[in-house]
N, C-alpha and C positions, 0 to 999 in steps of 0.2 A: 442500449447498453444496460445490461444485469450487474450489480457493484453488490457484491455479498462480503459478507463480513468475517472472523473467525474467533471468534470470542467462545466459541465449543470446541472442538476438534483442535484448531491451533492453540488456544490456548491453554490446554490438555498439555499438548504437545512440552509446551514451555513450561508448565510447570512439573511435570514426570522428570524431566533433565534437567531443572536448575536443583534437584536435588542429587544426582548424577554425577554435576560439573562442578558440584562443592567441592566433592569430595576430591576431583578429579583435579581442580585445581592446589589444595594443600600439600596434594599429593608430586604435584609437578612443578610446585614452588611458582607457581602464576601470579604476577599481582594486579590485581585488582579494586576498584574504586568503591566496589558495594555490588550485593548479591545479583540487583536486574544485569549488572553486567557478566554473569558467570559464562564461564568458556573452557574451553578445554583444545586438547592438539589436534590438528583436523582426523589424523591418524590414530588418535588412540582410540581404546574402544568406544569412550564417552563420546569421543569426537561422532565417528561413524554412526553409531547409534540415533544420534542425533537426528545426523542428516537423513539418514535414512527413515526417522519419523518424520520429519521435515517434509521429505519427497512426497509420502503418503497422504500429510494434511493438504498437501497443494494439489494434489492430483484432482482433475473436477470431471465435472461429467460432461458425457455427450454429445455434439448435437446431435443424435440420433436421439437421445434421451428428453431432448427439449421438443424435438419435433419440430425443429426451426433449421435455419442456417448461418452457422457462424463464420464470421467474417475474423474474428481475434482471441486470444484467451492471453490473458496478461495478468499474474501474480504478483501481489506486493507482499513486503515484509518478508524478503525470503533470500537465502544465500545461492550463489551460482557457480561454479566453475566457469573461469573467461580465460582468453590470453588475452595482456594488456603490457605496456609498455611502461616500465619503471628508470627513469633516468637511463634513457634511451636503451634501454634491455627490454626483448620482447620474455614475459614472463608468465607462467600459468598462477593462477589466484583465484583465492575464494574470495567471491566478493558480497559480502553483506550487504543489504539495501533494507534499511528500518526508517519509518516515514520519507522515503523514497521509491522510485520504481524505473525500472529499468528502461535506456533511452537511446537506442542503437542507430547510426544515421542509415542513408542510403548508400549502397555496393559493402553493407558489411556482410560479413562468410555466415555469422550465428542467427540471420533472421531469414525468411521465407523467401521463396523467389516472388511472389506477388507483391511485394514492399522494398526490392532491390530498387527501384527505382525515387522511393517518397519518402525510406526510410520507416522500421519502425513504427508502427500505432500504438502511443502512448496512452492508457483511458486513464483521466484525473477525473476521481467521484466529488462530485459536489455535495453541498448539504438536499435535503430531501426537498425542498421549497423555491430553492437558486437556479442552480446550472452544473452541468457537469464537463468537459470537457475531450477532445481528443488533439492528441500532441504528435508529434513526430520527432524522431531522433534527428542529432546533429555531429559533425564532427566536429567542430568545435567540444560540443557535450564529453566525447572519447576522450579528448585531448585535457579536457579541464575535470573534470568527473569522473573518468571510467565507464561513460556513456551511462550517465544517473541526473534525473529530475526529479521533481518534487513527486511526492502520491498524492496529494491533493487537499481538500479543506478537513475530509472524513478522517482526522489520523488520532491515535488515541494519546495523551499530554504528556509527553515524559519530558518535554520540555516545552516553552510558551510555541519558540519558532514552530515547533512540528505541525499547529492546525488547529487543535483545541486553542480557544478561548475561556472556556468554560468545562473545569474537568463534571463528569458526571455526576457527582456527587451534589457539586454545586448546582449543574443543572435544575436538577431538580427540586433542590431548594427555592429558588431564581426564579424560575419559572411557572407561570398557570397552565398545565395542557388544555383548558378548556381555549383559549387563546390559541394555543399554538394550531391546535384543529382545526379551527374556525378558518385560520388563517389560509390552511391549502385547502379547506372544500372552498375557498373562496379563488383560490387557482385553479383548481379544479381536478385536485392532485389527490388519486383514491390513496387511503390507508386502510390497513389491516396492523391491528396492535394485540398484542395479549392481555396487557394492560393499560388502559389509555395512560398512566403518570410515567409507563416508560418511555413517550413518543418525546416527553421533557429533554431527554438524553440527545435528542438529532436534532433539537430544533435547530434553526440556521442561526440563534443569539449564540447557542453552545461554542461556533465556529470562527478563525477568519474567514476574511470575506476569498470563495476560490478562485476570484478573479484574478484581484490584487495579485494570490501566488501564483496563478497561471502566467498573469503578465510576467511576473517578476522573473521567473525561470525563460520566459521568453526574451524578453529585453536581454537579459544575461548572456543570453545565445549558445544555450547549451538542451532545449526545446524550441520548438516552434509551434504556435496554435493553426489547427486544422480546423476543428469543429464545432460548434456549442451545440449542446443539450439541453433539451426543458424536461425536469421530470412527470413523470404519468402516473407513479404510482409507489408508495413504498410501503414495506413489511417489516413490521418489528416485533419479535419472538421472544 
């Protein structure tokens, strides 16, 4: 499993439009709690716009370009067009998914015919040190969620629940990277860093634990665990 980030390109994305959706909000008399939450109508131009950067930053490459073979490609932090069921009306919706990722069970119509049977592969990134996960959709999940689980321990703090324990800033207040190093060549987990104080930012102290969340969405029954993962290797740019 390859877990990339989007703190360039995505977060381009969100900042170009939260300047965009000010306006567009004053404009359309929307109210709102404070700017990270800015929004607009799905249909006006701000809306569109949007999505249509949105589509762009999610778009990924390849596997002809990897020179591999891919079995999944699964986007977080991103909105979708679904039909979903609201007080018993079937209903078309955009459905927002921000520190979550999308969790479709088995015989739905929107995911592949290779997964009609298992439902769904859900990949939950873990920290670079831990584990990482793969899940599978539930209908339970549809019925209670909108077929939405957790994204996993990697999520950035806009609130404690979401993943961070520790926002970046503190990280690397907190933390020694000489430590944190030591710790995965002692796993035996390669890094590539730009600069080793930014590797402070992913340590596993920065996170909850992804287990804990994995279980937790599983117990709940709205995922199921399929797979663990041990990391091989990570890159930080």
């Amino acid at each position: 499993m390859i877990h990339c980030g989007s703190r360039g390109l995505g977060h381009q994305v969100e900042t170009d439009d939260l300047v965009a959706m000010e306006k567009a909000w004053k404009r359309d008399s929307i109210n709102i709690n404070g700017k990270q939450m800015a929004c607009a109508k799905i249909y006006s131009p701000e809306g569109q716009y949007y999505l249509k950067g949105m589509a762009a930053a999610a778009t990924t490459i390849t596997p002809d370009d990897l020179d591999m073979f891919m079995i999944d490609d699964v986007s977080h932090n991103i909105a979708k067009v679904e039909e979903h069921f609201v007080d018993g009306k079937q209903k078309t919706l955009l459905v927002h998914r921000k520190g979550s990722t999308r969790a479709f069970p088995p015989h739905h119509p929107l995911i592949p015919v290779d997964y009609q049977l298992t439902g769904q592969s859900v990949l939950i990134g873990g920290t670079m040190r831990t584990c990482s996960y793969v899940l599978t959709g539930t209908q339970q999940g549809i019925d209670e969620t909108y077929g939405t689980t957790c994204h996993g321990a990697v999520i950035e703090q806009l609130h404690s629940c979401y993943g961070r324990a520790l926002s970046r800033a503190k990280s690397r207040r907190n933390l020694d990277y000489t430590e944190v190093l030591s710790a995965l060549e002692e796993k035996g987990i390669s890094i590539r860093v730009a600069s080793p104080k930014l590797v402070m930012e992913e340590a596993p102290e920065s996170y909850k634990n992804v287990t804990d969340v994995v279980d937790t969405c599983h117990m709940a029954g709205i995922s199921k665990k399929a797979i663990k993962l041990r990391p091989i290797a990570a890159i930080k740019g």
